[in-house]
N, C-alpha and C positions, 0 to 999 in steps of 0.2 A: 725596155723589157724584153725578155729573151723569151718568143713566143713561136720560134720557128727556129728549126733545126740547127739551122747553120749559126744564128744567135747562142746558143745552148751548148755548141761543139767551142762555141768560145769562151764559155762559161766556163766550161770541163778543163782547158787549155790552160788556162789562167791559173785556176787551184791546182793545178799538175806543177808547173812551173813553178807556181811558188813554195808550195809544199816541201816541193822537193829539193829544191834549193837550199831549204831553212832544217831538210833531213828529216821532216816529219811523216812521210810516205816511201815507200816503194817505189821507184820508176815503174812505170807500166807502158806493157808495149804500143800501144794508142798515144802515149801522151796525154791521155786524158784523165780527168778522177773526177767520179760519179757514184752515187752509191743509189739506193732505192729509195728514197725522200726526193729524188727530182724527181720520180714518176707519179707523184701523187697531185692529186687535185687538189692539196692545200699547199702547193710548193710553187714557188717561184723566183724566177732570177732574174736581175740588173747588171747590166754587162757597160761599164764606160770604155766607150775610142778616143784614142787620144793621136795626132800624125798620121791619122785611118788604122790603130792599132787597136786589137783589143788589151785593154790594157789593167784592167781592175773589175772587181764583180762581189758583188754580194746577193745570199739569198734569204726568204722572208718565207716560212713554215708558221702556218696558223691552225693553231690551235682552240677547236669549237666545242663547246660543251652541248652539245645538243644533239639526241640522240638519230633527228634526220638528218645529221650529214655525218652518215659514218664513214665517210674517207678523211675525217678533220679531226677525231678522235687520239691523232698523237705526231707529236713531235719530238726530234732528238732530245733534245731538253727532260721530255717528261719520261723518257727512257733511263735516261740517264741519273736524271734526280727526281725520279717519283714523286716521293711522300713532300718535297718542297716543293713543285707544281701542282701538285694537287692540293696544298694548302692554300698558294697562293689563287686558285682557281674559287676556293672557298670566301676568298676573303671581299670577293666584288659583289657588292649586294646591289641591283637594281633587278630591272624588271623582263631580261631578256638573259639567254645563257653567258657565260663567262666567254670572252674572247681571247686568249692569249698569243701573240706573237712575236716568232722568234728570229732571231738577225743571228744566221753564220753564214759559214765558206766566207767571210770580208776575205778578200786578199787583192795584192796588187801581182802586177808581174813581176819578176826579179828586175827587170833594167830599171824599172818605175818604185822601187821601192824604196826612194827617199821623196818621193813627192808625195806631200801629206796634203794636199791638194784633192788626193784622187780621194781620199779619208773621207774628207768633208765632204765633198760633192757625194760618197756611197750615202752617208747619212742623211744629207740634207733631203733627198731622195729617198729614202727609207723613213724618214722620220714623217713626210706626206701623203707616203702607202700606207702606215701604219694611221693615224689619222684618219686620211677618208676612209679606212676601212673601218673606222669606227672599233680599232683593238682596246680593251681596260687595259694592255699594258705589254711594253716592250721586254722580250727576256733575251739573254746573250749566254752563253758559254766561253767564260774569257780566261785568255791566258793571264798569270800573273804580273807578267811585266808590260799587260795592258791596259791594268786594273783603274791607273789613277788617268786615264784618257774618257772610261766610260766613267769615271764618276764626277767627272766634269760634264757627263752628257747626262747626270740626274740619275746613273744606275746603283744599285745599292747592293751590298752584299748579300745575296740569301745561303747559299751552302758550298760545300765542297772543300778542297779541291779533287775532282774524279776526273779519270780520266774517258778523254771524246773519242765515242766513235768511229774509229777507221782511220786516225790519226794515231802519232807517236808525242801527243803532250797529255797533259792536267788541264782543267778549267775550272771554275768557278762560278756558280751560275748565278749573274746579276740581272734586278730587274728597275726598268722603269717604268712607274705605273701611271694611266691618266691621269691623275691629280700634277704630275710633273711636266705634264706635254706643253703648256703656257710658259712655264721655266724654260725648258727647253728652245723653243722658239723664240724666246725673247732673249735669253742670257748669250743665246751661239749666235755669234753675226755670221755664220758660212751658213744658218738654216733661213733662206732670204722668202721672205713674204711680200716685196712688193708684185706689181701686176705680172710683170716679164716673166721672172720664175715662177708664178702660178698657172701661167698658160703652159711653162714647161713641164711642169708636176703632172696637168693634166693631160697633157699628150702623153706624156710616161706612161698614164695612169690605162690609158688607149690603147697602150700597143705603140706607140710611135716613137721614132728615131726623133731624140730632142737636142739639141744643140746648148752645151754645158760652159765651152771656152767662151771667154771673150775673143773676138776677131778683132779687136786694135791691135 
């Protein structure tokens, strides 16, 4: 979890690099790309090392219906496709406010960008943030030539395609919602529930440096 600086600058590093790579950004004189959704209190990043590299990172924006946390009142998503997050916000009927969370910035670094390796491990790791945090439902803003990877991760189409902020693509914004989180876990053999990955989940979940490779 990128909960200290130098974690964070590696976050920023990793979406420069690959952005740019892929020509969806501006080089920028830091190397870095950040925008104002890292500085919020519902914002957070996962950064994997891989040869002691930082090498891949995804971040996780929750979105809180409840009028006492007004720093959780919005996420890129609900900027973007309004009237479809705020439907889908309508649609969880229990007995606490609506939770929605969102999964971008996924990216690897350019050298790492055929290992789908690091894919599954952002997820498997994302998919147990989302969980313990007890979210109704995961949302993404995906590119089209992503489309049939989330919807093997149980995402569905809701709207679009518009185009993401601070980016040079389109996206489409898909959701997976609690009713699919059992699917999920069960159908992905990279989302692993035995004891080992669960002590790693929860050190993530801490703040801790967790160890992802196998050492054979």
């Amino acid at each position: 979890m990128a909960l200290d600086e130098a974690t964070k600058a590696d976050a920023y590093s990793i979406r420069h690099a690959s952005y740019l790579s892929g020509g969806y950004i501006d080089p920028q004189p830091d190397e870095k790309f950040t925008d104002a959704d890292d500085l919020k209190a519902n914002s957070r990043s996962v950064v994997v090392y891989k040869f002691g590299r930082p090498v891949a990172s995804v971040r996780l924006c929750d979105l809180t219906y409840d009028a006492a946390l007004s720093e959780q009142d919005e996420i890129p998503a609900s900027r973007i496709f309004p009237e479809a997050v705020a439907e889908l916000a309508q649609g969880v009927s229990h007995g606490r406010p609506p939770k929605l969370t969102e999964i971008n910035r996924l990216v690897r670094h350019p050298d790492f960008a055929t290992d789908y390796e690091l894919v599954f491990i952002l997820f498997r790791f994302v998919s147990f943030l989302v969980i313990e945090g007890n979210s109704d439902m995961m949302l993404s803003c995906v590119r089209r030539n992503h489309t049939p990877f989330y919807k093997r991760m149980h995402f569905q189409y809701i709207d679009g395609p518009r185009r993401y902020a601070g980016v040079k693509f389109e996206t489409n914004l898909m959701a997976c919602k609690a009713d699919s989180y059992d699917r999920l876990m069960s159908d992905i053999p990279f989302v692993a529930t035995d004891d080992n990955s669960k002590a790693a989940y929860a050190g993530l979940l801490h703040g801790e440096t967790v160890n992802v490779f196998s050492e054979g």
